[in-house]
NUSE-943744 format. One record per residue: x, y, z of N, C-alpha, C, O in turn; residue number from 0; chain. Coordinates in pm, whole numbers, plus 32768, in hexadecimal, padded with zeros to 4 digits. Example, Ala and Ser with C-alpha at 12.3 -4.5 7.8 and 13.67 -1.06 7.14 Angstrom:
BEGIN
n_px n_py n_pz ca_px ca_py ca_pz c_px c_py c_pz o_px o_py o_pz seq mol
8527 7DC7 830C 84CE 7E3E 830C 8528 7EB6 830C 8590 7EB4 834E 0 A
8505 7F1F 82C4 8557 7F96 82CA 850A 8003 8313 853D 8072 8324 1 A
This chain:
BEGIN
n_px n_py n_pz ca_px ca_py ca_pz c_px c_py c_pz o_px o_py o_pz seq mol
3371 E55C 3684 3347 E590 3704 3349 E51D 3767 3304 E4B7 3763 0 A
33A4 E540 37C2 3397 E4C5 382D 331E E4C2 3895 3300 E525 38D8 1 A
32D2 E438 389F 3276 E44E 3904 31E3 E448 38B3 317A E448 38F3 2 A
31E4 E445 384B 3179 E446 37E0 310D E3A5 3817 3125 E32D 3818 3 A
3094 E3FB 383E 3033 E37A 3868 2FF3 E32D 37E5 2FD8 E35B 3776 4 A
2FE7 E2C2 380F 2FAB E27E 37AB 2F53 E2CB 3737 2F79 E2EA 36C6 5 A
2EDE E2DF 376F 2E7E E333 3724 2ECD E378 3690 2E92 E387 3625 6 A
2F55 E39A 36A6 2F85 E3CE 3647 3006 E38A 35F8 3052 E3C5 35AB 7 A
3009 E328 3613 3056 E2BB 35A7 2FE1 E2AA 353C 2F6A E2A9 355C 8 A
3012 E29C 34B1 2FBC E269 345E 2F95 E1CE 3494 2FB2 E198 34FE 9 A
2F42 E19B 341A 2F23 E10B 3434 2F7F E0C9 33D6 2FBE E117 338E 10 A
2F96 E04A 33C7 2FF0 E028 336E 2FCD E01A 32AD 301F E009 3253 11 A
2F1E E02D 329F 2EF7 E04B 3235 2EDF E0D0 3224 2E80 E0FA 31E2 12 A
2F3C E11F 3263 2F31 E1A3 320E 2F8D E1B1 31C0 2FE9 E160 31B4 13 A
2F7F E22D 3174 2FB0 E250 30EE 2FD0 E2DD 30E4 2F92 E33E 3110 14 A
304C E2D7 3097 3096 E36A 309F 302C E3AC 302E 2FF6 E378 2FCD 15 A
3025 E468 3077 2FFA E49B 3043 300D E4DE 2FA9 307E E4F7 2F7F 16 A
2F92 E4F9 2F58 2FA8 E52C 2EE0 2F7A E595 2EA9 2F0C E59B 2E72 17 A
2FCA E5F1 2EB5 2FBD E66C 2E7F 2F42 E6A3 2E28 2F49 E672 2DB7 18 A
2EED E6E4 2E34 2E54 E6F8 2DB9 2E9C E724 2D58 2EFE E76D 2D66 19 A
2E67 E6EF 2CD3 2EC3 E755 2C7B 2E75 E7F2 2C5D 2E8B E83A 2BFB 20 A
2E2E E806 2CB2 2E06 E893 2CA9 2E15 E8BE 2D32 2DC2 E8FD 2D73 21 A
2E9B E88E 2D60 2EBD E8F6 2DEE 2F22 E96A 2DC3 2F7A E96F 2D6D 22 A
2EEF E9CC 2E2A 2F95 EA34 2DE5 2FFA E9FC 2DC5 3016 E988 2DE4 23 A
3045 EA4B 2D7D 30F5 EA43 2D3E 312B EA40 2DB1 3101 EA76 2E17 24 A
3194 E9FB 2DA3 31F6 EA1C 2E2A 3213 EAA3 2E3D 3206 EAEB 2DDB 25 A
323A EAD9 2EAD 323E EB5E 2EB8 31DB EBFE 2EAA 31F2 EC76 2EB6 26 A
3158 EB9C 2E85 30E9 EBF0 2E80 30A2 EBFE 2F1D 3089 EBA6 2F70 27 A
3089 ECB1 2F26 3047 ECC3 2FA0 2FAB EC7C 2FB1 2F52 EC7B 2F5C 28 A
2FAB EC42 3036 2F0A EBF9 301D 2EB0 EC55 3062 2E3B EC39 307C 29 A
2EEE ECCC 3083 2E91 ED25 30B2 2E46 ED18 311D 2E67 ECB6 315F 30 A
2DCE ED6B 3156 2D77 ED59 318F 2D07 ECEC 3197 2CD1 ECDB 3129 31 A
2CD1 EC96 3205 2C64 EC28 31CB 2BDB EC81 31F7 2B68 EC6C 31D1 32 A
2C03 ECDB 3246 2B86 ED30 3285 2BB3 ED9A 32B7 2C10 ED86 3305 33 A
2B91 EE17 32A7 2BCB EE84 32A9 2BAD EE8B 334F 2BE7 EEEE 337C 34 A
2B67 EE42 33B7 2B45 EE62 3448 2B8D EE07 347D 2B7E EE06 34F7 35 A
2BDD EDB2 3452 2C1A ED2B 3494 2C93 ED65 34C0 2CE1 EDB9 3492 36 A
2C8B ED1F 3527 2D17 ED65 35A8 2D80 ED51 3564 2DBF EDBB 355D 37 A
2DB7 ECFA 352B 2E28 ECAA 34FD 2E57 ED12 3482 2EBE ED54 3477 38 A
2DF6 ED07 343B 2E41 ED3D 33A5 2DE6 EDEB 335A 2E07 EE2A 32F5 39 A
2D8B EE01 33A7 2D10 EE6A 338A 2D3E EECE 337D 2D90 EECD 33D9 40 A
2D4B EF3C 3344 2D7A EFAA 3340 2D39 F00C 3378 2D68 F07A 3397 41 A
2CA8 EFD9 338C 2C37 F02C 33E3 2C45 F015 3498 2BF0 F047 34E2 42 A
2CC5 EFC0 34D7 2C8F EFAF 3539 2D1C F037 357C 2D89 F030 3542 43 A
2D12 F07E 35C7 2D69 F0C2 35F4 2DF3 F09C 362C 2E63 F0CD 3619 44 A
2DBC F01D 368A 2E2F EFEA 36F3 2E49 EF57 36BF 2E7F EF01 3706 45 A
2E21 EF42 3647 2E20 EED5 360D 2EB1 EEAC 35FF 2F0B EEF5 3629 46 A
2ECB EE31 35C4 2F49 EE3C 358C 2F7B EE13 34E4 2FB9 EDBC 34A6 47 A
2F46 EE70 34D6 2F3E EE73 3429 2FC9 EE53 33FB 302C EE92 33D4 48 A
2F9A EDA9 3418 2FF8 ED28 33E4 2FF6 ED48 3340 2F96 ED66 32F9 49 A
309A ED35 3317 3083 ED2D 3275 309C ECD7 3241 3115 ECC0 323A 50 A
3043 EC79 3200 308B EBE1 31E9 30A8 EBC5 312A 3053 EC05 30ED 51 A
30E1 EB96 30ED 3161 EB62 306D 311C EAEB 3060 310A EA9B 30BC 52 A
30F2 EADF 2FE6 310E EA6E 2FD3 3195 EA2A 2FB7 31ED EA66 2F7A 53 A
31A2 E9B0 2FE3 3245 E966 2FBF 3256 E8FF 2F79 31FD E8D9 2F2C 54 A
32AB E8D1 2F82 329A E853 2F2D 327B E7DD 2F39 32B8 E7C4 2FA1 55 A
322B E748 2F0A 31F7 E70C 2F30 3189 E734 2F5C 3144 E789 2F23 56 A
316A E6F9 2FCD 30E4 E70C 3022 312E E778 30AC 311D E756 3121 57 A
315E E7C4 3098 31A4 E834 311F 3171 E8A0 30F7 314B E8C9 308A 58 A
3177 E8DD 3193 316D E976 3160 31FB E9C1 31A1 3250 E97B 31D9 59 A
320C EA62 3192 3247 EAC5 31FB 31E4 EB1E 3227 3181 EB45 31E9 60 A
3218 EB41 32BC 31C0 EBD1 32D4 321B EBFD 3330 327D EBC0 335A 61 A
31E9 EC92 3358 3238 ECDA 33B7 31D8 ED35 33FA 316E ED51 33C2 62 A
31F4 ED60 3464 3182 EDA6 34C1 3200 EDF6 3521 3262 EDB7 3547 63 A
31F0 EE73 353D 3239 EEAB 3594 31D2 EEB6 3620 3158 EEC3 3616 64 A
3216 EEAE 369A 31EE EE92 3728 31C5 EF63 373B 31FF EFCC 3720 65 A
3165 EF45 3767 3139 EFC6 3788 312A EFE2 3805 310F EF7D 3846 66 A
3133 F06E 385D 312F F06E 38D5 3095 F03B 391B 306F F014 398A 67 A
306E F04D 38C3 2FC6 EFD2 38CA 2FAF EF58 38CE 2F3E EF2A 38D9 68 A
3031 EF03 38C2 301D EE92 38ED 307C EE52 3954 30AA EDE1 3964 69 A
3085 EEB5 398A 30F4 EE97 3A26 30A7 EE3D 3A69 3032 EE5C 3A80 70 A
30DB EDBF 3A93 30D7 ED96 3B23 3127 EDB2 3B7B 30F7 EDF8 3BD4 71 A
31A2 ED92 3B89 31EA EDBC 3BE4 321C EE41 3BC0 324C EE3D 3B4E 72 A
3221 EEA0 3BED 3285 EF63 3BFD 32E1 EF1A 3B86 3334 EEC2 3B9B 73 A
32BA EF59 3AF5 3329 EF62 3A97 3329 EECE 3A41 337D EECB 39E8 74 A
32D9 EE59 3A50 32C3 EDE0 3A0B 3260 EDB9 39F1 31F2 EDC7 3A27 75 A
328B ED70 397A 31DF ED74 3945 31A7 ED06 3983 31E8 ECB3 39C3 76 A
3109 ED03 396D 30C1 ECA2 39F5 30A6 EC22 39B2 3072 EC22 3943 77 A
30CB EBA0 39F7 30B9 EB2A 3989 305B EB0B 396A 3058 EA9A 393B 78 A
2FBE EB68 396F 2F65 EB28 392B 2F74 EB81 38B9 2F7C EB34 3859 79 A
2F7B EBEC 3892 2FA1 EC43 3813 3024 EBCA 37E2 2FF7 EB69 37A3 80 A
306A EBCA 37EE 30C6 EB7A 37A4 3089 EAE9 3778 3090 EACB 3701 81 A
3043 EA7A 37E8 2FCC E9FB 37CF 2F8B EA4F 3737 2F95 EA16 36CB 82 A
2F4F EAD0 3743 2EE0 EAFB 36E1 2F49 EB15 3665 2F26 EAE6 35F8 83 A
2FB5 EB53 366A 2FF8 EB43 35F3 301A EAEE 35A3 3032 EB04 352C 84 A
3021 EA6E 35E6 3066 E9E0 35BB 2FD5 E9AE 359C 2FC8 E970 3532 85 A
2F83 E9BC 35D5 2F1C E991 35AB 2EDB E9CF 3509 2EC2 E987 34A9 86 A
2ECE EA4C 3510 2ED1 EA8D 3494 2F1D EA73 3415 2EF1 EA7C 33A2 87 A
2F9A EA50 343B 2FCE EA0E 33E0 2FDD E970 3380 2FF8 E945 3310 88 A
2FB8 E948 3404 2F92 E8C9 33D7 2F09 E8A4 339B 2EF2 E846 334E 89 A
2EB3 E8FF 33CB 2E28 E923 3398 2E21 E941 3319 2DB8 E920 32E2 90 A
2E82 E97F 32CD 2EBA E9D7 325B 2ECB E965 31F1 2E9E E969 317F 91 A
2F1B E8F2 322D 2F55 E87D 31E9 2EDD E861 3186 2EFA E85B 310F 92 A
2E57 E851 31AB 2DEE E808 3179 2DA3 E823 30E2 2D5D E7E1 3095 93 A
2DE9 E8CE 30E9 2DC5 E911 3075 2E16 E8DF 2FFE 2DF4 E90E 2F91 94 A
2EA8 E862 2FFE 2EE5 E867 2FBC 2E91 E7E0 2F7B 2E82 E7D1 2F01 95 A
2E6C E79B 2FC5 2E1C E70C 2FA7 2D85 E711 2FA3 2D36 E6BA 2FC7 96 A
2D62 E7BB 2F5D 2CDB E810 2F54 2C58 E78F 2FA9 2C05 E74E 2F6A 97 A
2C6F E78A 3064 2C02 E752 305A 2C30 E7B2 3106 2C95 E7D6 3142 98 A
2B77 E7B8 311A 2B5C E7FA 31A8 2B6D E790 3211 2B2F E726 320F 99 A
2BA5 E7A5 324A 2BBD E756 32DF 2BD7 E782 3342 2C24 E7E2 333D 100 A
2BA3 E753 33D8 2BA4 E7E2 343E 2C18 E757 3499 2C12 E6DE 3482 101 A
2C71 E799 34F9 2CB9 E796 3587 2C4E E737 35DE 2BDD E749 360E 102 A
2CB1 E6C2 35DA 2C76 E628 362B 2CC6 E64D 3685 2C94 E694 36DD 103 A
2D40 E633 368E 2D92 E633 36F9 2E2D E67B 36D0 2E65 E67A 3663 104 A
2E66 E6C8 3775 2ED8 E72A 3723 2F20 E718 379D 2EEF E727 380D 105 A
2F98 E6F7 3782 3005 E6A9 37F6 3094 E710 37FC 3103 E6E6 37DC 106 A
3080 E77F 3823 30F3 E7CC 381E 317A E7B4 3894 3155 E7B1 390A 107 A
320F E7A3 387A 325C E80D 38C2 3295 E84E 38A5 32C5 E85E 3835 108 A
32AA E8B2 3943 32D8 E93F 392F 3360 E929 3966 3369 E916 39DF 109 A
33CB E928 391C 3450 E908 390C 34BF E98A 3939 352C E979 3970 110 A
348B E9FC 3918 34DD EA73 3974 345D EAE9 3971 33ED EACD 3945 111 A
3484 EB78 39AB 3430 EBCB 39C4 343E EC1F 3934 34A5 EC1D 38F1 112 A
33BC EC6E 390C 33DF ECBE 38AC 3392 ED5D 38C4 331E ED83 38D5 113 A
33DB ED82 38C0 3408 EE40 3905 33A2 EE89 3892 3397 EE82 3817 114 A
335D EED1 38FD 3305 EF43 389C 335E EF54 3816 33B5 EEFE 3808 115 A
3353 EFB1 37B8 338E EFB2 374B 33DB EF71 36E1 341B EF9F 3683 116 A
33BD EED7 3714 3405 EE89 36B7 33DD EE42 362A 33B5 EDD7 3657 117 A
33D2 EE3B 35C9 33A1 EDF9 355F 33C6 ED62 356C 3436 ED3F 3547 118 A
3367 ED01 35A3 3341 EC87 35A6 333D EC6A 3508 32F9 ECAE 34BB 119 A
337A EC19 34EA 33A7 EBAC 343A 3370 EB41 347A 3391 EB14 34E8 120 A
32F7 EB09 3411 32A9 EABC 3424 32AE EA8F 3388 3294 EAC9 331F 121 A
32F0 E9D7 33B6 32B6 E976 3325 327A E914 3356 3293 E8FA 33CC 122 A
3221 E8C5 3311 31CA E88D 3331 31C3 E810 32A2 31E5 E833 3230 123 A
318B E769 32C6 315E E73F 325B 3106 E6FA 326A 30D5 E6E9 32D9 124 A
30DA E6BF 31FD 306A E642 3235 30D4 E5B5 3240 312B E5C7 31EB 125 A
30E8 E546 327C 310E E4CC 3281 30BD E458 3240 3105 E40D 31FD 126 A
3041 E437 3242 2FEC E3D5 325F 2F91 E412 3239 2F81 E48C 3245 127 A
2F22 E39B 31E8 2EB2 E3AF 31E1 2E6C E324 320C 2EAC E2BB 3201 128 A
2DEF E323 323A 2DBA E29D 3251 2D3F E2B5 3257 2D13 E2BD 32CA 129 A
2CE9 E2C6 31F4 2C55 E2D3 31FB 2C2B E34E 3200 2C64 E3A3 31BB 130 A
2BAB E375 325F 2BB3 E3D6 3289 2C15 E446 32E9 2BF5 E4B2 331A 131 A
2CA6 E3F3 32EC 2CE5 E44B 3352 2D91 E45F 3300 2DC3 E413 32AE 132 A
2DC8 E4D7 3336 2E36 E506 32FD 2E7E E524 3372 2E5D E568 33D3 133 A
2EDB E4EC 335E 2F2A E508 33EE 2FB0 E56A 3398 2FDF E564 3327 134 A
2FC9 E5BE 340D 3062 E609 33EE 3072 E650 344A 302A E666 34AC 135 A
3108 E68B 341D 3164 E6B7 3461 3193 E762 3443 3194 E7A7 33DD 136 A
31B9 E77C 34D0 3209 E818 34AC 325C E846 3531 3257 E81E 35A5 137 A
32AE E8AE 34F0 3315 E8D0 356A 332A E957 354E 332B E975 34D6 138 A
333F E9C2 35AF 335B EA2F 35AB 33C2 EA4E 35DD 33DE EA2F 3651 139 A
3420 EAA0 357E 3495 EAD3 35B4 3497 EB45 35B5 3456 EB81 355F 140 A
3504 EBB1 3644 3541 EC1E 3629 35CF EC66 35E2 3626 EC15 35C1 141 A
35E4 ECD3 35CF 3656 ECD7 3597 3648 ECCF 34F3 3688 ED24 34B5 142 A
35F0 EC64 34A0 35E6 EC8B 3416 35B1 EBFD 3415 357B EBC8 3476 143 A
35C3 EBC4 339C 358D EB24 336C 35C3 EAB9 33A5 3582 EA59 33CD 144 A
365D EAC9 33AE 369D EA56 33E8 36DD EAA6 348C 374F EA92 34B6 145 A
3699 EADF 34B9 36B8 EAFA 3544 3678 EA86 35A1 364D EA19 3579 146 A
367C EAB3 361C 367A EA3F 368E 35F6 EA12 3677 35AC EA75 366C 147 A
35B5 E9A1 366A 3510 E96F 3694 350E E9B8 3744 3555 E9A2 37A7 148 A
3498 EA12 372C 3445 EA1B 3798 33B4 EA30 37B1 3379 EA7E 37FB 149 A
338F E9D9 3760 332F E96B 3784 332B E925 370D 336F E941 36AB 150 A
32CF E8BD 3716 328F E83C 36C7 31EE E831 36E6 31A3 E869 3735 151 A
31DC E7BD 3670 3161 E7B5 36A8 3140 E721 362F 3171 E719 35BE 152 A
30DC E6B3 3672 30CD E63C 361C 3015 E652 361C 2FD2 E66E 3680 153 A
2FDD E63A 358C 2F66 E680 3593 2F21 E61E 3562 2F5A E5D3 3512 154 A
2E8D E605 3589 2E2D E590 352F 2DAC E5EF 3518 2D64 E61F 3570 155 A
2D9D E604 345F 2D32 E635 3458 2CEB E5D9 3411 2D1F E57E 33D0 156 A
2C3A E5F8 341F 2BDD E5A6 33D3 2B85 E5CE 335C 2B1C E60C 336E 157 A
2BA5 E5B3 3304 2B46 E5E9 3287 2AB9 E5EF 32CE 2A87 E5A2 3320 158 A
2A89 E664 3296 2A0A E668 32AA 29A9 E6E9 323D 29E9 E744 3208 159 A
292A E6E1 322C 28FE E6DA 319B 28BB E75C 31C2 288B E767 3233 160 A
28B4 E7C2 3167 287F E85C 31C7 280B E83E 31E3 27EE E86C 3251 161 A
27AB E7FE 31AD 2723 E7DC 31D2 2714 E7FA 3279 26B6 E832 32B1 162 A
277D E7CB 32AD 278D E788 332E 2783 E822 3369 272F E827 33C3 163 A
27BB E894 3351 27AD E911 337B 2731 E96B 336F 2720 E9CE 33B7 164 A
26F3 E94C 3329 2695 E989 32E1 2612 E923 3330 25C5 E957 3381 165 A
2609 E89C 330F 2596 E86A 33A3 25A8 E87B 33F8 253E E885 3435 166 A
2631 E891 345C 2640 E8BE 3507 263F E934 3508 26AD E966 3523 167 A
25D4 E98F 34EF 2629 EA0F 3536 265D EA59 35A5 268F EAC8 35B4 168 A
2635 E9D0 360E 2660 E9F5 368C 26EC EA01 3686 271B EA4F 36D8 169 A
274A E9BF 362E 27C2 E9DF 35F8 2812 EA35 35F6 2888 EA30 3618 170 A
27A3 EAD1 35AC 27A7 EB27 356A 2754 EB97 3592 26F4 EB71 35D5 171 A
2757 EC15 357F 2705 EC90 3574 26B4 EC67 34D6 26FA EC62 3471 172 A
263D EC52 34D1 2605 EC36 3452 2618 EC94 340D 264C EC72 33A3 173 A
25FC ED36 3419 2614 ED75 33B1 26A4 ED6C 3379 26AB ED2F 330E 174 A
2700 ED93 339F 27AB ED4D 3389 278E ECF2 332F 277E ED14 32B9 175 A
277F EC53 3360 277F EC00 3304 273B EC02 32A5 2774 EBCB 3246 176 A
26C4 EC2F 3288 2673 EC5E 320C 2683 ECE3 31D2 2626 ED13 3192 177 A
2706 ED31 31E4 2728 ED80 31AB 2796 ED1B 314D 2798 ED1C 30D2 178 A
27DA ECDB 3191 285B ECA0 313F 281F EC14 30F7 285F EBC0 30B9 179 A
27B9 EC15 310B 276A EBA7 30AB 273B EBD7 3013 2735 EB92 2FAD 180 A
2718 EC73 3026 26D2 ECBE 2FD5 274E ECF2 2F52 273A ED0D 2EDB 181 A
27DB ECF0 2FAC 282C ED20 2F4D 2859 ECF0 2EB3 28AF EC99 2EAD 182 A
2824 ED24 2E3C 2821 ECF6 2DE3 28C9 ECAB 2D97 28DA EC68 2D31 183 A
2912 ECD0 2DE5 2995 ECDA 2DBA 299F EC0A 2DF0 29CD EC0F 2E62 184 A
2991 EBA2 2DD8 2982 EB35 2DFD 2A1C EB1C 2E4D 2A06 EAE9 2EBB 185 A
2A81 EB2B 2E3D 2B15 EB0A 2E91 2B03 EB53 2EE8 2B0A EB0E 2F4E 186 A
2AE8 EBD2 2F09 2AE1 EC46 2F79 2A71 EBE1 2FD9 2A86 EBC6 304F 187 A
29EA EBAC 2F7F 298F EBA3 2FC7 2A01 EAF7 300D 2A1B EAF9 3086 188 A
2A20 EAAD 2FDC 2A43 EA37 2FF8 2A9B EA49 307E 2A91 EA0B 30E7 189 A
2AF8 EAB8 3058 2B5F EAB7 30A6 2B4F EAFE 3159 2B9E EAF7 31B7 190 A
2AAD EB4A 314D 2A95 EB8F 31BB 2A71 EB27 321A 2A4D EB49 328B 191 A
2A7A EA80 31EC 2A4C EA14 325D 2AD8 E9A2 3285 2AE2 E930 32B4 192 A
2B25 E9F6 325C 2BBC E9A1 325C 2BDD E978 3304 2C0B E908 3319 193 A
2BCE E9B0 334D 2BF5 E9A9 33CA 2BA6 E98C 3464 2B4D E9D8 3488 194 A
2BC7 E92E 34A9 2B76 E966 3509 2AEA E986 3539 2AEF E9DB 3591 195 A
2A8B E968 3523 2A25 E9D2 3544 2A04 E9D5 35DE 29B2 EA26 360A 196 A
């Protein structure tokens, strides 16, 4: 990505990422992290129920079709729905290196327009690790996998420990988060703090 600010170069003691050995198979769906989350939820209506793959290495795939719900301009989709896709995806990455980390900083461009109805191909990986922070990368194309990039995006997320959700709940709707605290299923419960809050 040309134009990439500092903030998002690694440091020179970072270290390529390593796969958990209890992340999905390549090619396994990673599903939902929260059934209300805009990005990937199946509960949200106008959402964009992103579907993300695991891939190989530390990558993922996903795909999201442009809905007449996320128009900005008459007939294109609006670049913060597309920012939120790339973001989602790269958000996604973290589940492969099973640790929660939320969106430090997200450096997108939008490289051509993309037209209501199009299925956006989204891969994504991690690059770098350096402590608490994981930096990576992703690009979305139209047309199929190897169609045109229209958009990118260079991403820095920061590990952070769910505790951290669960003492702020200004964060959060408390009941929400102490519903997905309560869930006995421990990966469901892990994975409902993957992103963002």
């Amino acid at each position: 990505m040309s134009g990439t600010s500092a903030a998002l170069k690694p440091p020179a003691d970072a270290v390529r990422p390593v796969r958990h050995p209890g992340a999905p198979a390549p090619g396994e769906l990673l599903g939902a992290h929260y059934g209300q989350c805009f990005g990937c939820g199946g509960e949200q209506p106008h959402g964009l129920h992103l579907e993300a793959r695991a891939g190989e290495g530390v990558g993922i795939t996903a795909e999201f079709t442009v809905k007449p719900a996320h128009q900005g301009a008459p007939g294109l989709a609006h670049g913060g729905v597309l920012a939120s896709a790339l973001d989602e995806t790269l958000g996604a990455l973290n589940w492969l290196l099973r640790t929660i980390a939320v969106t430090g900083r997200l450096e997108t461009d939008f490289v051509r327009p993309v037209p209501v109805g199009t299925t956006l191909h989204l891969a994504a990986e991690v690059t770098a690790v350096a402590g608490r922070k994981i930096y990576s990368t992703a690009t979305g194309r139209i047309g199929g996998p190897d169609g045109p990039v229209a958009v990118r995006a260079d991403a820095l997320f920061i590990e952070v420990k769910v505790d951290r959700f669960v003492d702020f709940t200004a964060h959060g709707r408390q009941e929400e988060i102490q519903a997905a605290m309560d869930d006995p299923d421990q990966v469901r419960r892990a994975r409902a703090f993957e992103v963002n809050p």
